[in-house]
C-alpha distance (Angstrom), angle and dihedral (degrees) to the residues before:
residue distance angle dihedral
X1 . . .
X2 3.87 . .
X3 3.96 127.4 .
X4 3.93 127.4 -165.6
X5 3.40 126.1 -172.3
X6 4.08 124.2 -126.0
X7 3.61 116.2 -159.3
X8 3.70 115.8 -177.2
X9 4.55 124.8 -170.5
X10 3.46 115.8 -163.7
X11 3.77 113.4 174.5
X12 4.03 122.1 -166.6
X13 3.95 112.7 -158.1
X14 3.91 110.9 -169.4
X15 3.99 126.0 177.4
X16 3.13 130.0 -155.6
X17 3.78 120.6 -148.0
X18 3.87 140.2 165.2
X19 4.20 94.3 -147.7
X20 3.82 95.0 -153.4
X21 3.94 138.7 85.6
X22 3.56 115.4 -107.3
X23 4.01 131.4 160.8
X24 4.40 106.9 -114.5
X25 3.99 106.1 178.2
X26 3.67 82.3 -174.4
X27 3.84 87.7 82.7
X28 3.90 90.7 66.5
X29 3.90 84.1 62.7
X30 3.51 99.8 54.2
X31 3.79 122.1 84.9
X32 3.93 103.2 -109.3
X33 3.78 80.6 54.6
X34 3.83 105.7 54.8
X35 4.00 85.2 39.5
X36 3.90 83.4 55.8
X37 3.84 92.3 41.7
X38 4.28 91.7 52.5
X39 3.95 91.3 47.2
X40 3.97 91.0 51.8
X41 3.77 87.4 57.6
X42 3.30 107.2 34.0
X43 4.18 88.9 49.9
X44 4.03 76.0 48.2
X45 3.48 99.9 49.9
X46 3.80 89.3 43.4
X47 3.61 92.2 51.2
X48 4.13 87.5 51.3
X49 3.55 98.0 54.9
X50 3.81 98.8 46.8
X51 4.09 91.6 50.4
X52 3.82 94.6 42.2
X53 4.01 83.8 54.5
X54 3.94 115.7 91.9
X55 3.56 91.2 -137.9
X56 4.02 91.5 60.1
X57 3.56 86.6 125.5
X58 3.37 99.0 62.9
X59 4.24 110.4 109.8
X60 4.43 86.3 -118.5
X61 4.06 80.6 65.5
X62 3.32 105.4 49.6
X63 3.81 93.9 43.6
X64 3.56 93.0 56.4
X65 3.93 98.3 37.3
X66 4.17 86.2 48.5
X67 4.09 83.7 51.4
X68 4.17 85.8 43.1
X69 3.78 95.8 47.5
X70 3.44 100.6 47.8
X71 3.71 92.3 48.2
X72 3.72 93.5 49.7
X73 4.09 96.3 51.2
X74 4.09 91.1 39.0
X75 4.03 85.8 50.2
X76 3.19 92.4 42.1
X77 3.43 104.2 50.6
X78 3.91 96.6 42.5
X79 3.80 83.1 49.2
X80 3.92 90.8 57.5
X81 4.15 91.7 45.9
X82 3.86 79.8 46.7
X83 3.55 89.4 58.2
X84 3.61 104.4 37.7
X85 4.09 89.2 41.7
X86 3.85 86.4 -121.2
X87 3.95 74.5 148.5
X88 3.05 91.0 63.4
X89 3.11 109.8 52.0
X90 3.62 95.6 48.7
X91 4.29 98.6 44.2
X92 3.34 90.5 144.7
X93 3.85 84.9 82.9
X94 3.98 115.1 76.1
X95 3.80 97.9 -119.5
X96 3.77 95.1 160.1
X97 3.90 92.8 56.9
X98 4.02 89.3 40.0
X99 3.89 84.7 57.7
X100 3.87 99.1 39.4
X101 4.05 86.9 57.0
X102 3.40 90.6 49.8
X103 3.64 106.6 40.3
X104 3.75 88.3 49.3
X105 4.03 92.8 50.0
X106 3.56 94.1 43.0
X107 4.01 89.6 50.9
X108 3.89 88.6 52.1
X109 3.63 86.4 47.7
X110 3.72 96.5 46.6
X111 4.04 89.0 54.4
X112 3.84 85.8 50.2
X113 3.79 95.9 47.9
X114 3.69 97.9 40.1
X115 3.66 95.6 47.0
X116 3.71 86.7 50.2
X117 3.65 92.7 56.5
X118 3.58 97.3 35.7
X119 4.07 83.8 63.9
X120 3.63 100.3 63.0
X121 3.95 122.4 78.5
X122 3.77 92.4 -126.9
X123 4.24 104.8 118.1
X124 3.59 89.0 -147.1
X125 3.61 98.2 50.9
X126 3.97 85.5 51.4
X127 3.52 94.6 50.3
X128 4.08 92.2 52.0
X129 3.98 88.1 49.9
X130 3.90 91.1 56.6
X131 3.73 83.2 57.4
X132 3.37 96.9 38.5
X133 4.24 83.0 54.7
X134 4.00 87.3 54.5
X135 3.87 84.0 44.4
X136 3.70 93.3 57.7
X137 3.81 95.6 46.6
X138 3.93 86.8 50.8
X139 3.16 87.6 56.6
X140 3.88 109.8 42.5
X141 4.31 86.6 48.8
X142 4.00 85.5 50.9
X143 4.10 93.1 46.2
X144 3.93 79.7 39.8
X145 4.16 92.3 59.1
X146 3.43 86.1 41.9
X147 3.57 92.5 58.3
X148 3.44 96.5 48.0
X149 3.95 93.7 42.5
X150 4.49 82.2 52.5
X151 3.59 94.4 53.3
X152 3.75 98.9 47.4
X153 4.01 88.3 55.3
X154 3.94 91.1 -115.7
X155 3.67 117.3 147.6
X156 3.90 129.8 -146.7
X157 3.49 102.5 -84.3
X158 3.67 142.4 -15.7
X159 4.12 109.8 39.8
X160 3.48 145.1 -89.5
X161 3.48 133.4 -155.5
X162 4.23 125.1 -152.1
X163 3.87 117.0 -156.4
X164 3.84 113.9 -169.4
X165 4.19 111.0 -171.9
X166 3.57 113.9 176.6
X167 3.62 121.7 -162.2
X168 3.80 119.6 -164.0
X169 4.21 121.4 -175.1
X170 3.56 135.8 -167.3
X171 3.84 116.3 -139.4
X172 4.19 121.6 -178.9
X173 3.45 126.0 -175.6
X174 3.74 142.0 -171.2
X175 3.37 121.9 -111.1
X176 3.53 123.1 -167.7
């Protein structure tokens, strides 16, 4: 007499979305949110002291205000589909893994920029690369969450639910 065992995995997924656009100012509350929220201003208030400088022209300026720029309208944007649950209704698309790429570039970026800056003699320039610093943290805890968020199988908004069963069975058989 022989015996095998079968195991058998079957895993559900279900998610759970409200498919329409709706305004939630609870979102600004949450922590993605007020990381969001600081790395719109501080990509702002980067931006702002580079252009108010008279040396704007200079190529250390418009590196780091192209790297500001394109951090504030990419934040700000995924901020307003944050807030509108534009995310949401669209989770088919893998917004947490856009937003880890980017928020890990842009924080390799903003060390680039800001060091750049911070190397010149120009106050203004040093000023923007403090915030460009702060920027750079923002943005490594926010591709951080995003990580985290990735990893655990969670998607943007709305929520989804995994359900592992395992079923194990004991055959014997004769052998003659």
């Amino acid at each position: 007499m022989s015996e095998f065992t079968q195991t058998a995995t079957v895993t559900q997924q279900q998610t759970v979305v409200q498919p329409y656009i709706r305004y939630d100012p609870e979102y600004v509350r949450t922590i993605p949110g007020i990381v969001k929220i600081v790395c719109i201003v501080l990509n702002l208030i980067g931006f702002i002291c580079i252009e108010f400088s008279y040396f704007s022209y200079r190529p250390q300026g418009s590196f780091f205000n192209t790297n500001a720029m394109l951090g504030f309208w990419f934040s700000g944007i995924m901020f307003v589909f944050y807030l509108f649950h534009v995310c949401e209704k669209f989770h088919k698309i893998p917004w947490l893994k856009i937003e880890l790429y980017f928020c890990a570039a842009w924080a390799v970026l903003y060390m680039i920029a800001s060091s750049v800056a911070a190397a010149t003699s120009i106050e203004a320039f040093q000023a923007a690369a403090f915030f460009g610093y702060c920027a750079m943290i923002g943005y490594g805890v926010d591709a951080f969450l995003k990580f985290k968020s990735v990893r655990a199988g969670e998607i943007a908004q709305g929520s989804r639910t995994v359900q592992v069963q395992q079923q194990q069975q004991t055959v014997s058989t004769l052998t003659a």
